[in-house]
N, CA, C and O atoms as a Tinker XYZ file with bonds, in Angstrom:
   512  protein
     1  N    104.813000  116.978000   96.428000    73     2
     2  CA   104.858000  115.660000   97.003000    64     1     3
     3  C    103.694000  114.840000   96.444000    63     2     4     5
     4  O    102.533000  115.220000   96.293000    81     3
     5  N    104.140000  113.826000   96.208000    73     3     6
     6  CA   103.136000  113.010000   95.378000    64     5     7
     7  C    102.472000  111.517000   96.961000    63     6     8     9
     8  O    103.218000  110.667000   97.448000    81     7
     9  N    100.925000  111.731000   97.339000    73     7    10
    10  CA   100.129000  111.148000   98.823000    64     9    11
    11  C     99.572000  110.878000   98.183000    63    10    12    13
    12  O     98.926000  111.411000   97.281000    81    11
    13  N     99.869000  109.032000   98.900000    73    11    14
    14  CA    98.865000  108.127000   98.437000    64    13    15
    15  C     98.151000  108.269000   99.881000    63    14    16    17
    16  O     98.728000  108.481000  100.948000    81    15
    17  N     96.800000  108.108000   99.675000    73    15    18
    18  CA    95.954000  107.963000  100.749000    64    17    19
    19  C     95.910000  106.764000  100.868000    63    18    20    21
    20  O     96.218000  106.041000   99.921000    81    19
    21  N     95.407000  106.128000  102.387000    73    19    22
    22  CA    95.116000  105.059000  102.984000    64    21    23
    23  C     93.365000  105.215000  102.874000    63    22    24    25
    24  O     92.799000  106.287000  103.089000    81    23
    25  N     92.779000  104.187000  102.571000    73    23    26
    26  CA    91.093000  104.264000  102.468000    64    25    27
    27  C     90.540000  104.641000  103.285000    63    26    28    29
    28  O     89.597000  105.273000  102.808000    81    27
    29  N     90.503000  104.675000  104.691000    73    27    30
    30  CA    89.999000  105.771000  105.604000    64    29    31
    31  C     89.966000  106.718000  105.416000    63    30    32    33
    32  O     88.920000  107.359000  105.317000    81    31
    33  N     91.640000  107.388000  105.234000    73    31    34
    34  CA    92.085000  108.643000  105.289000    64    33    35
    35  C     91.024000  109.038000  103.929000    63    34    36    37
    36  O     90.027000  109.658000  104.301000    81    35
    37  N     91.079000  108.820000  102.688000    73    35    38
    38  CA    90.378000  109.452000  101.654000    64    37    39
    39  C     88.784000  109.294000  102.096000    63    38    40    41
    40  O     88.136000  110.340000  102.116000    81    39
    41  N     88.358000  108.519000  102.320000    73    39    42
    42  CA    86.815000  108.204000  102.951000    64    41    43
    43  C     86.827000  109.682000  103.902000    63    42    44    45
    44  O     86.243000  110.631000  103.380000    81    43
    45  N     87.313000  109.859000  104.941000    73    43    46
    46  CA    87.286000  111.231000  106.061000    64    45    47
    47  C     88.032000  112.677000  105.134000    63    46    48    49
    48  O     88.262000  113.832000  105.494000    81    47
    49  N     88.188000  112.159000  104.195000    73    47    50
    50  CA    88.541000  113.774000  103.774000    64    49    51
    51  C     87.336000  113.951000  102.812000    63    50    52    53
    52  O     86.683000  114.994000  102.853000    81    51
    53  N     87.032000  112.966000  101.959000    73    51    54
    54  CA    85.421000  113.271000  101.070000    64    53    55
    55  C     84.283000  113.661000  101.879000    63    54    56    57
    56  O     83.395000  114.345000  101.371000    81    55
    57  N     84.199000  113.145000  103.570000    73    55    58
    58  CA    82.878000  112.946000  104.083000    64    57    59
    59  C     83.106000  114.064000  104.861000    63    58    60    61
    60  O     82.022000  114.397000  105.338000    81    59
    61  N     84.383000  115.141000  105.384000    73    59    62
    62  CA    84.591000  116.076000  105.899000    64    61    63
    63  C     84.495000  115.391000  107.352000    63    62    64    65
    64  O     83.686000  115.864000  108.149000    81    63
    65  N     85.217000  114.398000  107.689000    73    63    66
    66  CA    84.952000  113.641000  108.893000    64    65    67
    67  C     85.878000  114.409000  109.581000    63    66    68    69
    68  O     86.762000  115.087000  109.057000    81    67
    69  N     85.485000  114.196000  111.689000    73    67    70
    70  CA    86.116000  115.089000  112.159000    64    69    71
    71  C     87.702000  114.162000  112.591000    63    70    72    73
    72  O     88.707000  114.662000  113.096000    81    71
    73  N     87.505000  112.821000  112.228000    73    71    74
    74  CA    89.009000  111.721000  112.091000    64    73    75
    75  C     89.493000  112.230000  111.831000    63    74    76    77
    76  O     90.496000  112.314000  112.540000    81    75
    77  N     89.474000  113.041000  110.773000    73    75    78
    78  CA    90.980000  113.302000  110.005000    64    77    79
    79  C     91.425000  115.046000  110.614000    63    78    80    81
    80  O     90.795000  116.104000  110.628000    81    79
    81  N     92.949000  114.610000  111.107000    73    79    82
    82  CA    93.363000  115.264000  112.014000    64    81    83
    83  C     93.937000  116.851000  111.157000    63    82    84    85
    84  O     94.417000  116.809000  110.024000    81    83
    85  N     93.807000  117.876000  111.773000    73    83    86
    86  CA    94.645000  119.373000  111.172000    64    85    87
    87  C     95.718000  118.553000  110.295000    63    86    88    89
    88  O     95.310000  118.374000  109.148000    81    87
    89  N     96.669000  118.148000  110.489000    73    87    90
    90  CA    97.935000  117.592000  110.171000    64    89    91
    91  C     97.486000  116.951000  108.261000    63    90    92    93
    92  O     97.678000  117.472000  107.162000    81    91
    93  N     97.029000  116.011000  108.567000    73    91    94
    94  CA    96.434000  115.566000  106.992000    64    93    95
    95  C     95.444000  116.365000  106.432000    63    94    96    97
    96  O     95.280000  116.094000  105.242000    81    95
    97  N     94.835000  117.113000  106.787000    73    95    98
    98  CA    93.869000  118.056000  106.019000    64    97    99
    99  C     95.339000  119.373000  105.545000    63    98   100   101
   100  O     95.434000  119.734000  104.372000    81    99
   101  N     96.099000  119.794000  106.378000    73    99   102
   102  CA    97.115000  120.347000  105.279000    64   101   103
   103  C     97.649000  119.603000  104.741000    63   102   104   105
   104  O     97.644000  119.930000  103.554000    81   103
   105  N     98.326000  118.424000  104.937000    73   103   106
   106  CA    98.886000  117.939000  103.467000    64   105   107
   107  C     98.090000  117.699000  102.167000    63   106   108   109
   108  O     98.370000  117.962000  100.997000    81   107
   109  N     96.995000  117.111000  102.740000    73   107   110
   110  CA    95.928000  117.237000  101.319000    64   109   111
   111  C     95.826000  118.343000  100.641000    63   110   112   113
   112  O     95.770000  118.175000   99.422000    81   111
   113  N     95.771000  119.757000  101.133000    73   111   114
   114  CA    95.375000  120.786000  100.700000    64   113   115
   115  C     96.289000  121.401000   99.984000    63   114   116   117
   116  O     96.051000  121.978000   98.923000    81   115
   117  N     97.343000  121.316000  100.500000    73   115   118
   118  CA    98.714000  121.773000  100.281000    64   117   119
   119  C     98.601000  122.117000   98.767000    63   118   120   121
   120  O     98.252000  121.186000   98.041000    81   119
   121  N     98.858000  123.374000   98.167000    73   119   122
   122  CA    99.012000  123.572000   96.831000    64   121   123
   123  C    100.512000  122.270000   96.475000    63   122   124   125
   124  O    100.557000  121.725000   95.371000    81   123
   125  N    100.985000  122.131000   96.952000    73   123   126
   126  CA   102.513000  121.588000   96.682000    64   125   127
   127  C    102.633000  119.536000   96.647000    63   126   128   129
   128  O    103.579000  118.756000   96.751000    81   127
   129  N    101.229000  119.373000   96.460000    73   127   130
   130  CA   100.761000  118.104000   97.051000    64   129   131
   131  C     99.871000  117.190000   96.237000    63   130   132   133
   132  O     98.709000  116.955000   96.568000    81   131
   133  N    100.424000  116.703000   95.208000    73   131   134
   134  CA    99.709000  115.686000   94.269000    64   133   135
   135  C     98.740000  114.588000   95.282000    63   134   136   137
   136  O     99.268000  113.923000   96.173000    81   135
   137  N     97.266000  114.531000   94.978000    73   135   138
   138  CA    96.712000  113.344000   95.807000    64   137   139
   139  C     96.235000  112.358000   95.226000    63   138   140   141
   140  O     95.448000  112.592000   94.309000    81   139
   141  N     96.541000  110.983000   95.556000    73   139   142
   142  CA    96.323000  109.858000   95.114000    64   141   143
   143  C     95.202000  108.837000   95.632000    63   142   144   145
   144  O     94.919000  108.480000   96.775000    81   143
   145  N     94.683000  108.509000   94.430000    73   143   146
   146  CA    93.732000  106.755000   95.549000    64   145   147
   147  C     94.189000  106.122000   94.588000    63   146   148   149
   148  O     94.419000  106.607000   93.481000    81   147
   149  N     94.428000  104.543000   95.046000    73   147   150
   150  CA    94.563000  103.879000   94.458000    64   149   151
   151  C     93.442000  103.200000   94.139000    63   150   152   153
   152  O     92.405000  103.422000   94.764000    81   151
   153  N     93.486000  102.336000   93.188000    73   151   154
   154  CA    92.246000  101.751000   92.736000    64   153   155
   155  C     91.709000  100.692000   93.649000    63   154   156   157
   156  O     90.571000  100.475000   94.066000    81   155
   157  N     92.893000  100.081000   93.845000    73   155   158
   158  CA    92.562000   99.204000   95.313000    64   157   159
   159  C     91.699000   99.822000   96.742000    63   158   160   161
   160  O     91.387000   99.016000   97.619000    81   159
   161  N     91.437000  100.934000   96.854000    73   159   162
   162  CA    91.125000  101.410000   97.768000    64   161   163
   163  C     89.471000  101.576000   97.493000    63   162   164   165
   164  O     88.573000  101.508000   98.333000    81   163
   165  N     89.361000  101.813000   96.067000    73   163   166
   166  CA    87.691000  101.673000   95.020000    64   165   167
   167  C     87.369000  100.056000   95.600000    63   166   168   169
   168  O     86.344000   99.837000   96.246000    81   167
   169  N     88.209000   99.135000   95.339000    73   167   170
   170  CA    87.992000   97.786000   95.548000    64   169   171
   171  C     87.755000   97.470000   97.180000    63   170   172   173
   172  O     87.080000   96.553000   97.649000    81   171
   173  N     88.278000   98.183000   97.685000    73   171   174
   174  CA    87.858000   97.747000   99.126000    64   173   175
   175  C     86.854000   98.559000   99.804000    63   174   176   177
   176  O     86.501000   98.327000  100.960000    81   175
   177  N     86.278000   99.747000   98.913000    73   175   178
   178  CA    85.222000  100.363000   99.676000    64   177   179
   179  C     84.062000   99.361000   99.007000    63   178   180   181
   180  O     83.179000   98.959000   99.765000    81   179
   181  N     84.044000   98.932000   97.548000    73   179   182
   182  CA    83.605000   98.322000   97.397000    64   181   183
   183  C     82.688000   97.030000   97.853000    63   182   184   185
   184  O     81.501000   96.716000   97.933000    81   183
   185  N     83.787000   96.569000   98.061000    73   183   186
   186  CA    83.956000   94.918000   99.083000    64   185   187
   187  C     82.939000   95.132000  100.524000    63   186   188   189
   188  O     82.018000   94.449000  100.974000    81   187
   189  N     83.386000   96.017000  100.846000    73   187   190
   190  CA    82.821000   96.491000  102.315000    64   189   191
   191  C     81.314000   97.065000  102.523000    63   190   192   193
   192  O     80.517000   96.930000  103.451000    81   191
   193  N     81.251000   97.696000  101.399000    73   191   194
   194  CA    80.547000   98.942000  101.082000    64   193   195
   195  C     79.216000   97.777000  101.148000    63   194   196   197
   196  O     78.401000   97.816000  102.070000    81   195
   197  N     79.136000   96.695000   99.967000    73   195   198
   198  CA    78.441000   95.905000   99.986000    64   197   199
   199  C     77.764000   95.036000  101.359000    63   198   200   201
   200  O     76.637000   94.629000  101.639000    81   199
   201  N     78.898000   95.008000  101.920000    73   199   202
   202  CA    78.760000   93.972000  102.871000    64   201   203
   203  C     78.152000   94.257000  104.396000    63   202   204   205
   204  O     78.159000   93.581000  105.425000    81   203
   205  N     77.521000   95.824000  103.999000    73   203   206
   206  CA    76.938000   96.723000  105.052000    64   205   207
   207  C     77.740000   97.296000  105.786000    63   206   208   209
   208  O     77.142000   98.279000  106.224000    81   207
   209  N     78.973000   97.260000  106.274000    73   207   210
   210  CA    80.037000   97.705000  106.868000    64   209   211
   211  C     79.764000   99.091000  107.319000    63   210   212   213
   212  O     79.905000   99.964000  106.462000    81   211
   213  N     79.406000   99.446000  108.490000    73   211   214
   214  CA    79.226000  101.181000  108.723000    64   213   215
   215  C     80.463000  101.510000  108.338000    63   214   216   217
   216  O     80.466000  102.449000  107.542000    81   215
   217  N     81.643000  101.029000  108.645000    73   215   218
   218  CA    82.499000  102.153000  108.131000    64   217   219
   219  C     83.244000  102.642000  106.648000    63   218   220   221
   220  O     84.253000  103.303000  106.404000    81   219
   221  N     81.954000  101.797000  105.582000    73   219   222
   222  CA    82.371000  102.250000  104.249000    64   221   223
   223  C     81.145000  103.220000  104.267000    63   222   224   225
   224  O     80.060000  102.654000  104.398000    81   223
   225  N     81.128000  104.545000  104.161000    73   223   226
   226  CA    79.677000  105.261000  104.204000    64   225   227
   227  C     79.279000  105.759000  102.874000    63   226   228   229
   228  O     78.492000  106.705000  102.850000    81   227
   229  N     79.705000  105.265000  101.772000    73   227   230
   230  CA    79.375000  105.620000  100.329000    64   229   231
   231  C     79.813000  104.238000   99.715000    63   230   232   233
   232  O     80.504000  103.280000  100.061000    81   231
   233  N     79.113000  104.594000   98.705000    73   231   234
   234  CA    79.653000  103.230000   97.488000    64   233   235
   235  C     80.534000  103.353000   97.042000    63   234   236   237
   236  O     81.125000  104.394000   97.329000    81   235
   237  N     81.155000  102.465000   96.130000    73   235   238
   238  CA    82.649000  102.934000   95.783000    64   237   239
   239  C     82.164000  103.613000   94.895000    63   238   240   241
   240  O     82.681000  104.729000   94.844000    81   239
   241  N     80.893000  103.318000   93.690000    73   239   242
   242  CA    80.850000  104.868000   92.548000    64   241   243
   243  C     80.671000  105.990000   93.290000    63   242   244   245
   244  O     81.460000  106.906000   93.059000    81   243
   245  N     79.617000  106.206000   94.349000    73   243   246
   246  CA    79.778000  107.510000   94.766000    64   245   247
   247  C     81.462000  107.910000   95.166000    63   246   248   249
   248  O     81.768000  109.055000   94.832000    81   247
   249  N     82.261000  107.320000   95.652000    73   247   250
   250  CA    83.377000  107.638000   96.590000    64   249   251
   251  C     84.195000  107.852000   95.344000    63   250   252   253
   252  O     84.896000  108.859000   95.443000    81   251
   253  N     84.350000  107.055000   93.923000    73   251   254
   254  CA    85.028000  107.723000   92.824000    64   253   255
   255  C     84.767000  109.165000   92.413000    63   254   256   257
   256  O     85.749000  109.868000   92.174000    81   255
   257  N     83.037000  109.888000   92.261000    73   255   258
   258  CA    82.782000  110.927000   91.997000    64   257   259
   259  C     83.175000  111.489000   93.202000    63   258   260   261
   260  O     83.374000  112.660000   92.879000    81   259
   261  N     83.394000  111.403000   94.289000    73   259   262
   262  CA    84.080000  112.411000   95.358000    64   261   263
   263  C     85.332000  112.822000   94.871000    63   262   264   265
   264  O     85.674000  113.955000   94.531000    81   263
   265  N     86.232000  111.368000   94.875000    73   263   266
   266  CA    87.415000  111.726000   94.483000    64   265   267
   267  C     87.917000  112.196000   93.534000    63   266   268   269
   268  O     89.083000  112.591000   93.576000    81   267
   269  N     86.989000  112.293000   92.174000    73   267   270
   270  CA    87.432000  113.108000   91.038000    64   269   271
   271  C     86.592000  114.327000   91.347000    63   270   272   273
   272  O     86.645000  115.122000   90.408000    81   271
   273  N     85.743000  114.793000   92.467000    73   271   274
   274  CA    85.300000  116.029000   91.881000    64   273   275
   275  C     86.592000  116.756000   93.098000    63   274   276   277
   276  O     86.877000  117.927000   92.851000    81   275
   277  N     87.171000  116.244000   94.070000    73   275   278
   278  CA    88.362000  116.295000   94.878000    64   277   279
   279  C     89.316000  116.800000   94.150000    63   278   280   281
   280  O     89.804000  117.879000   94.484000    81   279
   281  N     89.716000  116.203000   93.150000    73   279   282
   282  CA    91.294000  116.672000   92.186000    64   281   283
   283  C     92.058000  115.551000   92.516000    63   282   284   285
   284  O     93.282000  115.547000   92.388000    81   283
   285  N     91.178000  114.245000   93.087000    73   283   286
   286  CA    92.500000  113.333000   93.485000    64   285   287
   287  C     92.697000  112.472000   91.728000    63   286   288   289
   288  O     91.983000  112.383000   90.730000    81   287
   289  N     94.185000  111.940000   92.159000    73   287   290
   290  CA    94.374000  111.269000   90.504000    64   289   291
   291  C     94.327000  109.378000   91.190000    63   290   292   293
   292  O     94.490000  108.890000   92.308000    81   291
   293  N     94.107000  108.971000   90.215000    73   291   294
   294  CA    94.014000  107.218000   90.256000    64   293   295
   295  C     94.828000  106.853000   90.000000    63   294   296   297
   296  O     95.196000  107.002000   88.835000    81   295
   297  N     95.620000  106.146000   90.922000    73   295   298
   298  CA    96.696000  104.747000   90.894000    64   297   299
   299  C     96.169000  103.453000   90.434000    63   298   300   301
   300  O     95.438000  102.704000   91.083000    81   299
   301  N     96.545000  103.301000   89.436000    73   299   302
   302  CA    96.401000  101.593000   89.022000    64   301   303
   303  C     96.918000  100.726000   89.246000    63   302   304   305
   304  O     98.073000  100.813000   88.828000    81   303
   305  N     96.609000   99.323000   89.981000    73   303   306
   306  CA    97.128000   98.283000   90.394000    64   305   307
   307  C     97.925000   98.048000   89.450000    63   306   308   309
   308  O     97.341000   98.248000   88.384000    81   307
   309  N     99.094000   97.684000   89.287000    73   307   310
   310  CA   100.047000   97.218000   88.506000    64   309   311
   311  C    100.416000   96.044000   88.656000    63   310   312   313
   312  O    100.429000   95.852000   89.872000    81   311
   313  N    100.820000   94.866000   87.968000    73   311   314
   314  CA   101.908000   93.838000   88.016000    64   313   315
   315  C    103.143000   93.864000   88.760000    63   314   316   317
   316  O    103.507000   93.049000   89.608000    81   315
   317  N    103.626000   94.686000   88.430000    73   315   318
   318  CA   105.002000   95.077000   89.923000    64   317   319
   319  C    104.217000   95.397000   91.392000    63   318   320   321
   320  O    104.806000   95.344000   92.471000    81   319
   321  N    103.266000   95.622000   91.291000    73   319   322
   322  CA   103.094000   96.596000   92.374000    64   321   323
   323  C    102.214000   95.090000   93.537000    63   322   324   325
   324  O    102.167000   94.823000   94.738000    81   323
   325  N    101.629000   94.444000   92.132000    73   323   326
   326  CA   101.183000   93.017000   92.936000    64   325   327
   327  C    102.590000   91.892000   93.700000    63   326   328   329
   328  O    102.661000   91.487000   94.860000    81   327
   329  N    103.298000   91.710000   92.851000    73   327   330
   330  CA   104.680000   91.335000   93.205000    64   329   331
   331  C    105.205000   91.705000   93.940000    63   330   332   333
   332  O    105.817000   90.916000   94.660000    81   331
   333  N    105.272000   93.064000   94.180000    73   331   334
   334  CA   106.261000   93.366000   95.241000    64   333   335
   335  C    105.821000   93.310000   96.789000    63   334   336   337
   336  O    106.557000   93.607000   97.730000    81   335
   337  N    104.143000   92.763000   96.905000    73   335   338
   338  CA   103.925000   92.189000   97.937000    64   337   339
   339  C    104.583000   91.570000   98.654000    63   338   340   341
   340  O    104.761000   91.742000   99.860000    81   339
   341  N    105.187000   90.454000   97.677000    73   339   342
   342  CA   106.141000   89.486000   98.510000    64   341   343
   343  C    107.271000   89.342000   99.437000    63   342   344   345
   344  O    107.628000   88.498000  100.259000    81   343
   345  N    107.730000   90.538000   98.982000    73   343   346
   346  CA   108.946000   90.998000   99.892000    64   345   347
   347  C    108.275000   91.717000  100.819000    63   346   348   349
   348  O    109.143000   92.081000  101.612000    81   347
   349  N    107.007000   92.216000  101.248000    73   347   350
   350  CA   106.647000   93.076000  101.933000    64   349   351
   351  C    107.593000   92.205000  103.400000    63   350   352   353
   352  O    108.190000   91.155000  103.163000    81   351
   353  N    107.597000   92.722000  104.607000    73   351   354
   354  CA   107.658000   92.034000  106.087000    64   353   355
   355  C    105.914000   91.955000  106.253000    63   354   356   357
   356  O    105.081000   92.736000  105.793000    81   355
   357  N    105.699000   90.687000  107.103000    73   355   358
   358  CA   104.598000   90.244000  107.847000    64   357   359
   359  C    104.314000   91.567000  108.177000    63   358   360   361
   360  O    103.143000   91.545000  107.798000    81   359
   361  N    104.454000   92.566000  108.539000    73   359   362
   362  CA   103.604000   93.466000  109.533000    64   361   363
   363  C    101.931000   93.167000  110.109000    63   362   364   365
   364  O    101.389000   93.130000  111.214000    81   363
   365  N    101.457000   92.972000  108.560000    73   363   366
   366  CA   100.072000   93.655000  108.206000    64   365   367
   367  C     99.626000   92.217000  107.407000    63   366   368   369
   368  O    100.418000   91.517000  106.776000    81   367
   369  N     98.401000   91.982000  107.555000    73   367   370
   370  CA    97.831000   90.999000  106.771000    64   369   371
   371  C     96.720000   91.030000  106.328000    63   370   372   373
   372  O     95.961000   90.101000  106.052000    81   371
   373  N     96.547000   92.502000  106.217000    73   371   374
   374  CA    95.255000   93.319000  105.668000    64   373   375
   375  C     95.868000   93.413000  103.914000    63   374   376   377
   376  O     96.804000   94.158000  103.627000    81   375
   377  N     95.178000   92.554000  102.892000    73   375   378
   378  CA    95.678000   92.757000  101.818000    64   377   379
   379  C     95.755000   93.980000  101.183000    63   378   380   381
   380  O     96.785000   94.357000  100.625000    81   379
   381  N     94.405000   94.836000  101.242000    73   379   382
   382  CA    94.178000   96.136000  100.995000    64   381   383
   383  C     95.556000   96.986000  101.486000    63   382   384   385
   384  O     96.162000   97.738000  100.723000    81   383
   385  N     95.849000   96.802000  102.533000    73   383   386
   386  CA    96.992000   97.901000  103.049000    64   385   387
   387  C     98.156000   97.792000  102.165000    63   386   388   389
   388  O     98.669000   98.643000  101.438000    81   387
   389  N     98.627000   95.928000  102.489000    73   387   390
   390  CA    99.598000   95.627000  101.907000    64   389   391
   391  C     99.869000   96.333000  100.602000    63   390   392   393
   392  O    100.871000   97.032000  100.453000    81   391
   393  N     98.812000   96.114000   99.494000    73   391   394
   394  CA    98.800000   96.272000   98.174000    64   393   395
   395  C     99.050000   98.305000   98.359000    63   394   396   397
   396  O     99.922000   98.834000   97.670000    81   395
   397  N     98.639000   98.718000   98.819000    73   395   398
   398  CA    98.771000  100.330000   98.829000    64   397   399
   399  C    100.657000  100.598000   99.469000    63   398   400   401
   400  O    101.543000  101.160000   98.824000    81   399
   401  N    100.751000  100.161000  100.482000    73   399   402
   402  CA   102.525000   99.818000  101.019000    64   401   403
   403  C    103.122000   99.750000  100.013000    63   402   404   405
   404  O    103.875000  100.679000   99.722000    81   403
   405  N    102.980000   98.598000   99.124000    73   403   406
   406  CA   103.747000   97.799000   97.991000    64   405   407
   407  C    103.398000   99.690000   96.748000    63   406   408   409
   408  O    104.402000  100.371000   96.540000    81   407
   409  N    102.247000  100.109000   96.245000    73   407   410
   410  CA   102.332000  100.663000   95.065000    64   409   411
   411  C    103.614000  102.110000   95.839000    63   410   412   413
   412  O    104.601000  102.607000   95.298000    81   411
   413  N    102.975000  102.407000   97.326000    73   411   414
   414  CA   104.336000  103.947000   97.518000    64   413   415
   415  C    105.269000  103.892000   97.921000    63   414   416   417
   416  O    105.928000  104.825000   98.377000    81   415
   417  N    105.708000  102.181000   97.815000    73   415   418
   418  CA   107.088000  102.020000   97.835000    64   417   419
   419  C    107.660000  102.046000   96.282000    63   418   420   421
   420  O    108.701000  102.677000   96.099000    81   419
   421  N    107.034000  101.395000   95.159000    73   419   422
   422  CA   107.693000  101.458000   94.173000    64   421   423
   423  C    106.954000  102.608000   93.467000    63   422   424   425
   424  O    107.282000  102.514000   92.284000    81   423
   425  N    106.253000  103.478000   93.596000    73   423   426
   426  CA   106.361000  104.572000   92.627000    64   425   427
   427  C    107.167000  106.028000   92.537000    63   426   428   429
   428  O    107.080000  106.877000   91.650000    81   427
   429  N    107.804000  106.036000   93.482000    73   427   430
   430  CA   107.408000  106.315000   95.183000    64   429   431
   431  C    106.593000  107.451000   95.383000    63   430   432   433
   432  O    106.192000  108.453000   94.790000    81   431
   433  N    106.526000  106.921000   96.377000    73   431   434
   434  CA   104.948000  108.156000   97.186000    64   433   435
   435  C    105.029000  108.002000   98.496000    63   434   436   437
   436  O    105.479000  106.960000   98.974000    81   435
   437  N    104.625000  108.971000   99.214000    73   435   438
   438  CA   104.445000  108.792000  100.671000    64   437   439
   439  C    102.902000  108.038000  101.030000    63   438   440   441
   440  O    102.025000  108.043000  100.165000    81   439
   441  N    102.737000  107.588000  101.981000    73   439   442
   442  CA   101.556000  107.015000  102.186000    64   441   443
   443  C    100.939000  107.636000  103.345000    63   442   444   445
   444  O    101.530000  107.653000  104.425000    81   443
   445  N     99.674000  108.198000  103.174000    73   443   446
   446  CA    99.479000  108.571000  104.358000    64   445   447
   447  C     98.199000  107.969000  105.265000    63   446   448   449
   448  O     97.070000  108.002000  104.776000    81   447
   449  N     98.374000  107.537000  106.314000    73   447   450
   450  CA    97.526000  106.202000  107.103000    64   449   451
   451  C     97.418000  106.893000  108.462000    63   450   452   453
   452  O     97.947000  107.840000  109.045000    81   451
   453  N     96.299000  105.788000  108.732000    73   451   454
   454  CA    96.022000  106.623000  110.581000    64   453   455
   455  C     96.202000  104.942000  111.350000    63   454   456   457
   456  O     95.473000  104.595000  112.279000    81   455
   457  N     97.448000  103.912000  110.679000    73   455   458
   458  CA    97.279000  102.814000  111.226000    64   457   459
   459  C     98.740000  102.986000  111.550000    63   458   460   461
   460  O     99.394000  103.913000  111.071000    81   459
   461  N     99.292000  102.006000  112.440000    73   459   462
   462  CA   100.489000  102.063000  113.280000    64   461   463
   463  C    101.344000  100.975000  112.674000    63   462   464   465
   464  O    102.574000  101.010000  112.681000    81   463
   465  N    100.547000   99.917000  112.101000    73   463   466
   466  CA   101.135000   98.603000  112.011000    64   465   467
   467  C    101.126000   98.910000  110.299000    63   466   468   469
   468  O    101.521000   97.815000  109.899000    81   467
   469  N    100.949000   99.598000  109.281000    73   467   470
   470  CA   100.703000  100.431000  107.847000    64   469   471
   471  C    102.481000  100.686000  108.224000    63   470   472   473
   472  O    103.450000  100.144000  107.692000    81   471
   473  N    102.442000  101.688000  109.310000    73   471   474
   474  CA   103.803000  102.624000  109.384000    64   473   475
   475  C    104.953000  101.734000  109.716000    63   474   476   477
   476  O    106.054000  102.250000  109.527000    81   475
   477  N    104.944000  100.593000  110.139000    73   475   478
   478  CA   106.175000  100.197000  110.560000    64   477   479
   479  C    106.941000   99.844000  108.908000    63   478   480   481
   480  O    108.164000   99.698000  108.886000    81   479
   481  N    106.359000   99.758000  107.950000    73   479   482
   482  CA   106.535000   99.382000  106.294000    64   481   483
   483  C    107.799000  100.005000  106.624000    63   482   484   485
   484  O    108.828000   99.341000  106.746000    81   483
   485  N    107.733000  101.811000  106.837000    73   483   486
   486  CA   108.736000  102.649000  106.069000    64   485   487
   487  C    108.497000  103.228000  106.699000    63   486   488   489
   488  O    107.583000  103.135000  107.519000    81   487
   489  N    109.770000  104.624000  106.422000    73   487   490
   490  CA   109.785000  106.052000  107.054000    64   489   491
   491  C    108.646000  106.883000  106.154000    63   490   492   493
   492  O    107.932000  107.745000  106.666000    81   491
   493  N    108.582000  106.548000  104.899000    73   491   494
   494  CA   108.007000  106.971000  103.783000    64   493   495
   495  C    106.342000  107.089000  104.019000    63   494   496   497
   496  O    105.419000  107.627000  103.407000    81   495
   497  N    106.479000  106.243000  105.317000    73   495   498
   498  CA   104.900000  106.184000  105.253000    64   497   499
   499  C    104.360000  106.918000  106.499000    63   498   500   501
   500  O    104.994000  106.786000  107.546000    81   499
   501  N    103.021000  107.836000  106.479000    73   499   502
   502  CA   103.084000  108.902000  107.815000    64   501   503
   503  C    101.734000  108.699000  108.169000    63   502   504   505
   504  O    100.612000  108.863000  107.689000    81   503
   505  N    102.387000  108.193000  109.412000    73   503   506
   506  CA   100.857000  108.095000  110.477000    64   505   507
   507  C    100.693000  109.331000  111.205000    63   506   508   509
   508  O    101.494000  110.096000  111.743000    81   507
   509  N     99.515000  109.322000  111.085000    73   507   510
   510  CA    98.824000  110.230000  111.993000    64   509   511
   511  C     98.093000  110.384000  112.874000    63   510   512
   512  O     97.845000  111.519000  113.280000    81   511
């Protein structure tokens, strides 16, 4: 199965946070389980990270060397993947989310989020 993480979710699996529930610590682990960040998710720890935000707790370079010393692989913002925003439904007006919704709908991927209003996107997408 090819899991895109939601930026929390990858933030609490690098920092060994106790958020992230039994349930997503096996799918991450899962031999059977490709893991993803998208780059957008670098951009919003970023954004945040700067802006003092307790809940970005690394920089986005540190949080890249997590995620590659992790085994996770990088999603690149794409041109389709910006576009297909548009059709998203209102749900969410968190661009960050949106843009992650939009890439595991068209690559496809499951998404995995600990937000409620993320999940109403799709079935595809699994809250926890």
């Amino acid at each position: 199965m090819n899991l895109l993480l939601d930026t929390h979710i990858a933030l609490w699996a690098i920092t060994d946070s106790p958020k992230l529930v039994e349930q997503a610590r096996e799918l991450i682990l899962s031999p059977k389980t490709a893991v993803w960040i998208s780059v957008a998710s670098l951009w919003e720890i970023a954004i945040k990270h700067s802006l003092g935000r307790g809940d970005m707790p690394v920089s986005s370079r540190n949080a890249l060397q997590y995620f590659q010393e992790s085994g996770y692989r990088l999603l690149a913002v794409e041109a389709e993947h910006a576009i297909a925003i548009e059709g998203l439904p209102a749900h969410h007006q968190d661009p960050f989310d949106r843009i992650l919704v939009a890439q595991a709908l068209l690559e496809p991927m499951r998404l995995l989020t600990h937000d409620a209003t993320v999940a109403l996107y799709s079935d595809t997408v699994i809250k926890i």
